[in-house]
ZAMAR-848526 format. One line per field, with one value per residue (C-alpha): residue in three letters; residue number from 0; x, y, z. Coordinates in nm, 2 decimals, decimal comma. Each point is the difference from the previous one (the first is absolute). Layout:
<recs>
res = ALA:...
n = NUM:...
c1 = X:...
c2 = Y:...
c3 = Z:...
</recs>
This chain:
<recs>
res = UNK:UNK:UNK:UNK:UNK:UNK:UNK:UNK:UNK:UNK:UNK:UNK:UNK:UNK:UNK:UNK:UNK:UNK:UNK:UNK:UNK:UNK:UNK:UNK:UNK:UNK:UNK:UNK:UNK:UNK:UNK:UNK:UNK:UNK:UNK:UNK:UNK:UNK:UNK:UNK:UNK:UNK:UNK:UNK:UNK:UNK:UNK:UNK:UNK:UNK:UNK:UNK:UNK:UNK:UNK:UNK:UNK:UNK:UNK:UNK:UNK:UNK:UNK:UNK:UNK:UNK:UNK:UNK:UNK:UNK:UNK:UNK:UNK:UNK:UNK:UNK:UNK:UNK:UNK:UNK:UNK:UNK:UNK:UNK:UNK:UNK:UNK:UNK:UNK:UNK:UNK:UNK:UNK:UNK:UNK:UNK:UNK:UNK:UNK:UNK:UNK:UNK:UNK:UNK:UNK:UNK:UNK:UNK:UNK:UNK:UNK:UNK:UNK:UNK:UNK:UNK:UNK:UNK:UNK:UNK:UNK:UNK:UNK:UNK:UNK:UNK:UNK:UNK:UNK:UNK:UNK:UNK:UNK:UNK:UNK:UNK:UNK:UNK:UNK:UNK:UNK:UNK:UNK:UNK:UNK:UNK:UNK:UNK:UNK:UNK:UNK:UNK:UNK:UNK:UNK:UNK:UNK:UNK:UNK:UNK:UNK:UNK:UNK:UNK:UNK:UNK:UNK:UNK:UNK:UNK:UNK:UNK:UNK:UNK:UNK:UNK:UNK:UNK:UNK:UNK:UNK:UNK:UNK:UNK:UNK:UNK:UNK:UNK:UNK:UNK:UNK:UNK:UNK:UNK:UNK:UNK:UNK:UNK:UNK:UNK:UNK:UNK:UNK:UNK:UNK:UNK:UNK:UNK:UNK:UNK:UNK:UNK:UNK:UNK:UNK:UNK:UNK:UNK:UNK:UNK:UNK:UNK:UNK:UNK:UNK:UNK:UNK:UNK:UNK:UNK:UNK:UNK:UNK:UNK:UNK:UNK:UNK:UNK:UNK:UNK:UNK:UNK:UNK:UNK:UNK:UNK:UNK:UNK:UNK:UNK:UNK:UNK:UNK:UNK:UNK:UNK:UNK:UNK:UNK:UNK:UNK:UNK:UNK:UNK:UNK:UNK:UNK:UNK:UNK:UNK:UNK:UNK:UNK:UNK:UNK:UNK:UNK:UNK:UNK:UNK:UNK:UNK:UNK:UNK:UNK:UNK:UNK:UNK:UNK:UNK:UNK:UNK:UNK:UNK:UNK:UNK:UNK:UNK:UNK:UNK:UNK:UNK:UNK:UNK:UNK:UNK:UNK:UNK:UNK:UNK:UNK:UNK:UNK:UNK:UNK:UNK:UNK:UNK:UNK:UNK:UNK:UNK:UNK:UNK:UNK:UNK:UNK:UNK:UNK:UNK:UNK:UNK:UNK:UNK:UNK:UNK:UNK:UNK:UNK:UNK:UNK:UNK:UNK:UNK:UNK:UNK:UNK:UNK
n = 0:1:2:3:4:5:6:7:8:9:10:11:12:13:14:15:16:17:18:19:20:21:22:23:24:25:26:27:28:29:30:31:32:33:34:35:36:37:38:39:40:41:42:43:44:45:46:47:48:49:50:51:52:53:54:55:56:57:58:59:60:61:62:63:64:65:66:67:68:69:70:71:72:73:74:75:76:77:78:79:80:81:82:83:84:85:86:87:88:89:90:91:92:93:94:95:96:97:98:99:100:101:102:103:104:105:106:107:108:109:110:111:112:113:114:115:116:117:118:119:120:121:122:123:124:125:126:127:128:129:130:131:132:133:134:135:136:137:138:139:140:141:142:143:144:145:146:147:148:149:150:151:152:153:154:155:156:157:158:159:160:161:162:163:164:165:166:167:168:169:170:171:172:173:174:175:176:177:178:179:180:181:182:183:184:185:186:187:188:189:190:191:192:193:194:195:196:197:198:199:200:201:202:203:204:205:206:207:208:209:210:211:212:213:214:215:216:217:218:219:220:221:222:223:224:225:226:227:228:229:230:231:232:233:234:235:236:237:238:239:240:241:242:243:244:245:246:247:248:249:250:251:252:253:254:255:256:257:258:259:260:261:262:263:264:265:266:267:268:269:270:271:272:273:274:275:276:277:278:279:280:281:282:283:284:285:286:287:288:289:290:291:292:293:294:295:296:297:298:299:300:301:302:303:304:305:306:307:308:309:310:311:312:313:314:315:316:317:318:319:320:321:322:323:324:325:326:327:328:329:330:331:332:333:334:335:336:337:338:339:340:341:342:343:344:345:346:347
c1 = 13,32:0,09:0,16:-0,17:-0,34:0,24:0,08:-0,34:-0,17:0,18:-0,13:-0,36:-0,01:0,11:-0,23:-0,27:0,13:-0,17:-0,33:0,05:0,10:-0,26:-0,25:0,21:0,00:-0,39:-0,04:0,23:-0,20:-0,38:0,22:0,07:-0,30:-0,21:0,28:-0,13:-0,29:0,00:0,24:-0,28:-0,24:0,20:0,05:-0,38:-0,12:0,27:-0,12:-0,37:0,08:0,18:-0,33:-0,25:0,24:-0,01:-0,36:-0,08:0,18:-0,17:-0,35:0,09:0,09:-0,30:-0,20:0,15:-0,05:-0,34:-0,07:0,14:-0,19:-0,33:0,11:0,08:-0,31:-0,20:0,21:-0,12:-0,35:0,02:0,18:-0,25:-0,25:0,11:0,05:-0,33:-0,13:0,27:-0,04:-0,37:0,00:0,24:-0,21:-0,38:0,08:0,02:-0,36:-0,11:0,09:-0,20:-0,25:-0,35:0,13:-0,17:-0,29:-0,09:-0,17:0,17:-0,27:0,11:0,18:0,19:0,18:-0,10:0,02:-0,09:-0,24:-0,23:0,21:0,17:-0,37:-0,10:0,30:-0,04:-0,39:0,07:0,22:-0,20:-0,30:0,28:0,09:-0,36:-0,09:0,36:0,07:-0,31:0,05:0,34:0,01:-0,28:0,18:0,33:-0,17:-0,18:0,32:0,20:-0,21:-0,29:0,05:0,12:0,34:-0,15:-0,06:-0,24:0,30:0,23:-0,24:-0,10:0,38:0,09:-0,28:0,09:0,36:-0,15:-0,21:0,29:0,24:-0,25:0,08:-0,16:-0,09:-0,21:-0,17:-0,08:-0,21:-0,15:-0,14:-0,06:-0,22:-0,16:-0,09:-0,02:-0,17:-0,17:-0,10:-0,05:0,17:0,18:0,34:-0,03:0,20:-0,23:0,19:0,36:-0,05:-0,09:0,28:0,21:-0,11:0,12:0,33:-0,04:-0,18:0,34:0,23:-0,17:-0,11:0,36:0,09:-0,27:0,05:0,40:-0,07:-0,27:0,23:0,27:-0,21:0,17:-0,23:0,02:-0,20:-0,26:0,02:0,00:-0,30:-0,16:0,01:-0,15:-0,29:-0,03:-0,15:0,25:-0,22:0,05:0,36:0,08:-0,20:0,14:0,33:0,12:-0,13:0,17:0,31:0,02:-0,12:0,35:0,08:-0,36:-0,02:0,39:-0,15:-0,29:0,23:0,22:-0,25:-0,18:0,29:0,00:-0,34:-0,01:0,28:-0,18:-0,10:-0,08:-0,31:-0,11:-0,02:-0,26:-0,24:0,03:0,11:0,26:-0,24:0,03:-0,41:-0,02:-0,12:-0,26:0,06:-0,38:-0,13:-0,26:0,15:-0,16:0,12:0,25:0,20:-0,01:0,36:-0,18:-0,18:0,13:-0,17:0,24:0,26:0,32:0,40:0,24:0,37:0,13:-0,25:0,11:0,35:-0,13:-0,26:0,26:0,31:-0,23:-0,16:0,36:-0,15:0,25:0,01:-0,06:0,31:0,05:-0,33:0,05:0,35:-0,18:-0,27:0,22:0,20:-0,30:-0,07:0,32:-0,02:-0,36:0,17:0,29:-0,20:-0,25:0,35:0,16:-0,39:0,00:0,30:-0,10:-0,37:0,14:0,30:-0,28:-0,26:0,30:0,06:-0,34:-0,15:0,36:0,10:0,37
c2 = 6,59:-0,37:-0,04:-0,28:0,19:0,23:-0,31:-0,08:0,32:-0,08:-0,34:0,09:0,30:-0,24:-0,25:0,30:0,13:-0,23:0,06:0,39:-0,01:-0,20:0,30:0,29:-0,16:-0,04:0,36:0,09:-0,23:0,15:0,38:-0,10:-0,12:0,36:0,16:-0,22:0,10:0,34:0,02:-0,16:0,25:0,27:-0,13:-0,08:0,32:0,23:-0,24:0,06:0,33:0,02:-0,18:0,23:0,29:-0,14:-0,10:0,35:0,13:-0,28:0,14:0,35:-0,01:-0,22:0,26:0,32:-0,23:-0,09:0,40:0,13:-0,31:0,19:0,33:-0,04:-0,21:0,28:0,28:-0,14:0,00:0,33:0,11:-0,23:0,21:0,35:-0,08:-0,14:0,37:0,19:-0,10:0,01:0,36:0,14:-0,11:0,09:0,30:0,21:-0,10:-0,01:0,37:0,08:0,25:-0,18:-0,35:-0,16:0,26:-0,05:-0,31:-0,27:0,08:0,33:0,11:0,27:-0,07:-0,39:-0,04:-0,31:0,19:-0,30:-0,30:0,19:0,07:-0,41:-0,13:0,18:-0,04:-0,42:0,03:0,09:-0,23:-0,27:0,06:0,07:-0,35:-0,19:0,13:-0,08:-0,34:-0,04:0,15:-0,25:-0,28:0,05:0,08:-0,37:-0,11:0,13:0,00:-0,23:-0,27:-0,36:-0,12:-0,30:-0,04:0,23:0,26:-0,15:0,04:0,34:0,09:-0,23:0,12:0,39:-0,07:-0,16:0,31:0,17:-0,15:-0,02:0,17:0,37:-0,11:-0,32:0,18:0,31:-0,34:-0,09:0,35:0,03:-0,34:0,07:0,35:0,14:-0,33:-0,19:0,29:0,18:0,38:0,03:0,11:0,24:0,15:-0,23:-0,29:0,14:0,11:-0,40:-0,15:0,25:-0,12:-0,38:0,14:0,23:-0,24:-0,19:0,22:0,16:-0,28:-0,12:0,33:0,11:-0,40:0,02:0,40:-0,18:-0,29:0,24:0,15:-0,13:-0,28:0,18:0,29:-0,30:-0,16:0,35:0,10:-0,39:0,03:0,38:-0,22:0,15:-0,26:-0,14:0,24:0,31:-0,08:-0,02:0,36:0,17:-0,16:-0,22:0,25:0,34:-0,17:-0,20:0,33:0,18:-0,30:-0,07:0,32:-0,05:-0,32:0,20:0,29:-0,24:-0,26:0,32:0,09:-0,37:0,00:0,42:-0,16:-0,36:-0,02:-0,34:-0,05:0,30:-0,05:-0,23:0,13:0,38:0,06:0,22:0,27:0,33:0,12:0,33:0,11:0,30:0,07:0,19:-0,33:-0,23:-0,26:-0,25:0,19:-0,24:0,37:0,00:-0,02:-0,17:-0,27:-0,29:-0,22:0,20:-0,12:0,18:0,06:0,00:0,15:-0,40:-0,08:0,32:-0,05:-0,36:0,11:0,23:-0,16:-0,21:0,28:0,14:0,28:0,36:0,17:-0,29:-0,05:0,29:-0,05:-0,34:0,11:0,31:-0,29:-0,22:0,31:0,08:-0,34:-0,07:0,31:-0,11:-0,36:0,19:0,23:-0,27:-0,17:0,30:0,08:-0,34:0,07:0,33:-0,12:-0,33:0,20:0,26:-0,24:-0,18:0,27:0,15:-0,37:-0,17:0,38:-0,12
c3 = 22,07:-0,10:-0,30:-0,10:-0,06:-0,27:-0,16:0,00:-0,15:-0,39:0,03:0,09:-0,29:-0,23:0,07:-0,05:-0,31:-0,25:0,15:-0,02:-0,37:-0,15:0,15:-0,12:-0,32:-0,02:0,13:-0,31:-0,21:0,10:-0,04:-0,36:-0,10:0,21:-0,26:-0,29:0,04:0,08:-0,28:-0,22:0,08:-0,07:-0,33:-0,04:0,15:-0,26:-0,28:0,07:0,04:-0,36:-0,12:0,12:-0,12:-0,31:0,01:0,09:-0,33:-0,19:0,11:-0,03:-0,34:-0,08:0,13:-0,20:-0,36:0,11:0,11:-0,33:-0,21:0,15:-0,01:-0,39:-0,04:0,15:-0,11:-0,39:0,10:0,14:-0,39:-0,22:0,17:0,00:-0,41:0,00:0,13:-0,16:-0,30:-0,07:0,21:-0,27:-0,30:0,18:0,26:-0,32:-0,14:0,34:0,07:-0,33:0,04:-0,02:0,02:0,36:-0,07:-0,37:-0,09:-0,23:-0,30:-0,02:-0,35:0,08:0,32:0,13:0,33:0,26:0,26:-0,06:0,05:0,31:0,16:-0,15:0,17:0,39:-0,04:-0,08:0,29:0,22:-0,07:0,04:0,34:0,13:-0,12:0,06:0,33:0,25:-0,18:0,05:0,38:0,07:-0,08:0,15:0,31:-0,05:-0,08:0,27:0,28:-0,03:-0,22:0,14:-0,14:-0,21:-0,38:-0,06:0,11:-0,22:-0,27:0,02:0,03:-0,33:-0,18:0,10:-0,12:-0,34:-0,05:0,01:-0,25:-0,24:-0,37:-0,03:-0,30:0,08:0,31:-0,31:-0,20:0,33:0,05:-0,36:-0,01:0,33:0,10:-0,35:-0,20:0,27:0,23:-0,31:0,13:-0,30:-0,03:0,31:0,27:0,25:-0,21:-0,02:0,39:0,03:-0,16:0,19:0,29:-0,07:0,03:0,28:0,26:0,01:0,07:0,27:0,17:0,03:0,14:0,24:0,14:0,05:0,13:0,26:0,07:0,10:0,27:0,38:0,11:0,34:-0,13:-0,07:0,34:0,15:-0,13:0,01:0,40:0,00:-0,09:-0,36:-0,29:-0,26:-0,24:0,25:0,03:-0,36:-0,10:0,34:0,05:-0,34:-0,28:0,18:0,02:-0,33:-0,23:-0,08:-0,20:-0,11:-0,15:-0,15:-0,15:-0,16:-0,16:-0,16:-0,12:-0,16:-0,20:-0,11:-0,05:-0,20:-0,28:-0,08:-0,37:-0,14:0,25:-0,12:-0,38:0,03:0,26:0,04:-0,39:-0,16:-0,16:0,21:0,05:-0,05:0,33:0,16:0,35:-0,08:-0,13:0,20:0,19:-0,19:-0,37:-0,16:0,01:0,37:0,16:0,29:-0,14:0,03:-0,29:-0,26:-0,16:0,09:-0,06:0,20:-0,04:0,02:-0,29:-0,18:-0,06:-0,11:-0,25:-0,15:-0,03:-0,20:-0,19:-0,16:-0,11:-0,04:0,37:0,19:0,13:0,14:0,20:0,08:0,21:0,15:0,08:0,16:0,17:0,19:0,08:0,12:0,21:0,17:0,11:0,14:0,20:0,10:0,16:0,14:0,14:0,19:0,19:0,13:0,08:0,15:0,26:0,05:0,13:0,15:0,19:0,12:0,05:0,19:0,15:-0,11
</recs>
């Protein structure tokens, strides 16, 4: 080989190196800046992940202040009212275990008792739900189902809500003006069962339309293409499903309704009538008429707290004790009836 091409080679990869280098050196360059970046990622991903850590912590202990705030909060509802109970229990349950107290009646001398006002008060209730309750099923079914979403809706609903934040008291002058002066019954348990009713229609409307509402609005479109009417569908379809809380509605707005006083006083009266189950129906003595005045166990422990006469007190806690003890068992009689239709209506 010539030695001349030897000399040569040096020459030629000199001439080249510059060239070379400057791409080596931007390979290098675009390797730093992959290992800048990834670099910064790595960074950004362990502080993100440090964040949300810290994040998580943040909401975790947010949450177990906020679960014990409503655990106490509900944990001193729960107390006020189990005191409530106890304590009205432990001054009544004696009285009320008296011999001749629910079966004697409140005029007697020797042994006064509250048979009257405990008959008055289930009798008023029952008159009260018999008028309130075709009423108020009526109109949350017009409500719900029928009526157009425009301002005759929106009035119905405000008024409804209005009815029921009015004063017991004021509602008790209504009925007193109206059903007893006006329509000239007297003070009567037609009157009291009235005013009662002011209050009930209310509360049950709200609950038999939100126990309607919550009904699947397949079940409707279901039964809709069956070829049923809207009117077939809501008796055979709407009504079956909604009743478990309809009839939970009912219980508890009758324990509301079995302990109201202040409508009373003014339509239905706080004398006790001295009553004859033997008696005509239309003797002022009957039990079943309803043009009587009447007393009920609400009215009771009103009239005599303001009568403080000696051995009223002990009546008025046996009073309340068994009043107490009706509202409780209305409540604890509206969950068993409720899970028990639940049950044989829903086959859950």
């Amino acid at each position: 080989m010539d030695s001349s091409t030897f000399a040569s080679e040096p020459a030629e990869v000199r001439a080249d190196q510059p060239a070379d280098q400057g791409v080596a050196e931007k390979y290098v360059e675009k390797g730093a800046d992959k290992g800048a970046e990834r670099a910064a990622a790595a960074t950004a991903s362990a502080t993100a992940a440090v964040d949300l850590d810290a994040h998580a912590r943040r909401i975790g202990r947010q949450d177990r202040i906020a679960t014990g705030v409503l655990t106490a909060i509900a944990g001193l509802v729960l107390l006020l009212l189990a005191a409530i109970v106890a304590y009205i229990l432990v001054r009544g349950i004696g009285k009320v275990f008296q011999p001749g107290f629910l079966v004697n009646d409140s005029a007697d001398k020797v042994l006064p008792g509250i048979a009257t006002q405990l008959f008055d008060s289930f009798y008023m209730l029952v008159i009260t739900l018999v008028i309130s309750l075709p009423v108020s099923l009526g109109a949350a079914i017009f409500l719900v189902e029928y009526a157009p979403d425009n301002w005759v809706t929106t009035a119905a609903s405000t008024a409804i809500e209005t009815l029921s934040s009015l004063p017991s008291i004021v509602v008790g002058m209504f009925g007193s003006l109206f059903f007893v002066v006006v329509l000239g019954w007297g003070i009567s348990i037609i009157a009291g069962a009235l005013a009662l009713t002011m209050f009930n229609i209310p509360i049950l409307v709200r609950v038999i339309q939100q126990a309607l509402a919550d009904v699947p609005q397949s079940q409707r479109d279901a039964a809709l293409a069956m070829g049923l009417t809207r009117w077939e569908t809501t008796i055979n379809v709407l009504l079956p499903a909604a009743m478990p809380a309809i009839v939970t509605g009912v219980v508890i707005s009758a324990g509301r309704v079995f302990g109201e006083a202040a409508a009373l006083i003014f339509t239905s009266g706080s004398a006790a009538a001295r009553i004859n189950f033997a008696a005509a129906i239309t003797s002022p003595r009957s039990p079943w008429n309803i043009f009587r005045p009447a007393e009920t166990l609400a009215v009771h422990i009103w009239k005599l707290k303001m009568e403080p006469t000696p051995g009223n007190d002990e009546i008025v806690w046996g009073t309340a004790a068994v009043l107490i003890i009706c509202v409780l068992l209305f409540n604890v009689l509206a969950r068993v009836v409720g899970k028990a239709l639940s049950r044989r209506l829903t086959s859950e």
